[in-house]
N, C-alpha and C positions, 0 to 999 in steps of 0.2 A: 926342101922336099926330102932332100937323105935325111935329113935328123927326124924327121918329123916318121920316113922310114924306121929307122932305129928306134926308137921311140914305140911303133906299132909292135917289132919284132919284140920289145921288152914286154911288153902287153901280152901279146900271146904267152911267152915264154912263163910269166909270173900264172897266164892263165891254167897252162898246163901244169906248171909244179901244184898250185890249190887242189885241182881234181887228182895229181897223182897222192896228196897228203889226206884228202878227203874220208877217205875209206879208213884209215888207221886213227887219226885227230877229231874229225867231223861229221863221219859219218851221220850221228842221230843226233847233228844239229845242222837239217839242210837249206832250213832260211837264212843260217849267218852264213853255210857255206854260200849261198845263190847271192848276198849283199858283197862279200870278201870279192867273189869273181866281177864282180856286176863293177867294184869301184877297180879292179885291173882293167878290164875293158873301158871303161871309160877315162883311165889314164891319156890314151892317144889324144883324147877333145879334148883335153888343155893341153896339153904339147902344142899342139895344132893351133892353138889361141894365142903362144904364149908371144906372137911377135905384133899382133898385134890387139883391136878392142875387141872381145865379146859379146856380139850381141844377142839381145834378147830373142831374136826370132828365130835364128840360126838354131837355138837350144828348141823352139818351139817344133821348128820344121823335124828335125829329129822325132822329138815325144811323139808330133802327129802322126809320124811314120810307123813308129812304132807299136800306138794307138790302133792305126788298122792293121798294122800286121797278125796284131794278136786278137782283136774283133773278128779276122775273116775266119777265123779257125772255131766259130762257134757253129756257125750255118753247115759244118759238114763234121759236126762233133759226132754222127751217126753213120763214118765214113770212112774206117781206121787208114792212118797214112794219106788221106787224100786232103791236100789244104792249101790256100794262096799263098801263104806265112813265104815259104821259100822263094819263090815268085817275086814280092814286094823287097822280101832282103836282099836278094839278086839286081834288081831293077833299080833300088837305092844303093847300092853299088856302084853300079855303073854310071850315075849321074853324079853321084856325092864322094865319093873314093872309098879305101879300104877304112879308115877310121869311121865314117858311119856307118858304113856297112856292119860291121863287127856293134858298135851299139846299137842300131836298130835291131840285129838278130836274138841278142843278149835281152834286151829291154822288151822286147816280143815276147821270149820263153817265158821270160820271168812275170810279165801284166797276163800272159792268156792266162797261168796258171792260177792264177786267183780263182777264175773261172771251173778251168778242168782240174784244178787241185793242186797243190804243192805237195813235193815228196824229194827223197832222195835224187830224183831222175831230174829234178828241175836244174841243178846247176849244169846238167850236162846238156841238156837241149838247148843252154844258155851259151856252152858252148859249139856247139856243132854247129847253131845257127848261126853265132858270132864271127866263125872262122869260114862258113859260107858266105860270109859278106867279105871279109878279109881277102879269102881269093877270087873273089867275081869283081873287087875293087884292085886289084895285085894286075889284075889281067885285061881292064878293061881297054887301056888302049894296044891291047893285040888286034891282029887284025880279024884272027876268026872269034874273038868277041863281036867284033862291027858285025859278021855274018851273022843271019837268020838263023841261018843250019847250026852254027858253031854255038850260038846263047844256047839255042834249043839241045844240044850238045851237054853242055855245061849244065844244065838243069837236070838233065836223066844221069849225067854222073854222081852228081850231088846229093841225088836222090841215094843212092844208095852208100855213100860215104854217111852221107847224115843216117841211114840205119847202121852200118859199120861202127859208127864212135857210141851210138845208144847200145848200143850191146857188147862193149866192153863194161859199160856199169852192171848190163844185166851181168855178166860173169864173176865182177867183181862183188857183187851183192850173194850170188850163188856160192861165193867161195869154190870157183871151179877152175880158177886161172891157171893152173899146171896139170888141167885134164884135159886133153887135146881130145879126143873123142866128145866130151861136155860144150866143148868151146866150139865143136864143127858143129854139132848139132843145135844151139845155139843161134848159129848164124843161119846153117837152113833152115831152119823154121821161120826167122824172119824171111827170107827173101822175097817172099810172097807180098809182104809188107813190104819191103824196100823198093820191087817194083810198083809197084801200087804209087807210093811216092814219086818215085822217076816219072813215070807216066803224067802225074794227075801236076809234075814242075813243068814238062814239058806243054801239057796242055795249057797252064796257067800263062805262062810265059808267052805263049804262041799270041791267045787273047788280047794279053795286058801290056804286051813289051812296047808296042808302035805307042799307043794313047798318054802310057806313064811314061815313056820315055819323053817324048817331046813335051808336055805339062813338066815336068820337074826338070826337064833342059831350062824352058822359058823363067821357071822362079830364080834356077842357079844367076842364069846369065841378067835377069835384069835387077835382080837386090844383089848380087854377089854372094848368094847364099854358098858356104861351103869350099869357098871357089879356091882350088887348088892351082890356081895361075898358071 
């Protein structure tokens, strides 16, 4: 479980240095930047393999997740900020650990966007949502994750972390990052949107958390999907 920790902490680490080199290297190549990130995060799933076999459903169970994570986000594309997406990465999380959680978020940004477009912002959503699963898996056996209050908690904070790290690209795209007046106003103009978000995790979570939780307790515990012993 430590190495397999070490391992995840390299994954982020690699993930952060790509988007801090993005803007200068990659900028106006954001597909190979969203595939460079896409194969750090998915570093951890074979770490996590590497002591024993691979199987094929384990990699399914993942794509499925990640499949609706990025699907839910179409029925409310007329909704800015309001979407399951965070919800599902949350919720697989806490059943699957921090290594799926970080691929399902990744793998989410990157399949809705076929949909709502690819652009510079795609590897970033790839990570925001990556590293929400990373800490909702980091935390899961705390106790106020086990609470109602405290998930629900954890999703309205999120909410606005996941607008905090999209608006370091918006600044970095502006070329405004040592305008501190550009960068506050920046941020307030989002927060509108960032509550929007909190709220509509909190709601999602409130719905979804009892139903998904126990359906994807019951796949972990009787194929050994994932199962971090």
């Amino acid at each position: 479980m430590a190495r397999s920790r070490l391992w995840l902490m390299i994954a982020v680490g690699l993930s952060i240095l790509v988007l801090a080199l993005s803007n200068a290297v990659l900028s106006d190549h954001y597909m190979l930047l969203s595939f460079v990130l896409l194969l750090a995060v998915m570093l951890p799933l074979f770490v996590r393999f590497e002591r024993r076999k691979l199987e094929a459903r384990e990699l399914v169970l993942l794509a499925m997740l990640a499949a609706i994570a990025a699907v839910s986000r179409i029925p409310f594309a007329a909704l800015p900020s309001v979407k399951p997406v965070s919800a599902i990465v949350i919720l697989s999380a806490l059943v699957f650990g921090s290594e799926a959680g970080f691929i399902v978020g990744a793998m989410a940004a990157l399949v809705s966007n076929i949909y709502f477009g690819q652009g510079p912002w795609t590897p970033w959503q790839m990570f925001a949502w990556g590293m929400m699963g990373v800490s909702a898996g980091l935390l899961r056996q705390t106790w106020w994750m086990k609470k109602r209050l405290g998930l629900l908690a954890f999703g309205l904070i999120w909410g606005f972390l996941f607008g905090w790290i999209m608006n370091l690209w918006v600044v970095i795209d502006l070329a405004v990052a040592l305008e501190w007046k550009a960068v506050l106003a920046v941020y307030v103009q989002s927060f509108y949107f960032d509550l929007a978000h909190a709220l509509s995790n909190v709601f999602f979570l409130a719905i979804l958390a009892g139903g998904w939780i126990k359906v994807l307790e019951r796949f972990r515990k009787k194929y050994g999907l994932l199962d971090s012993g």
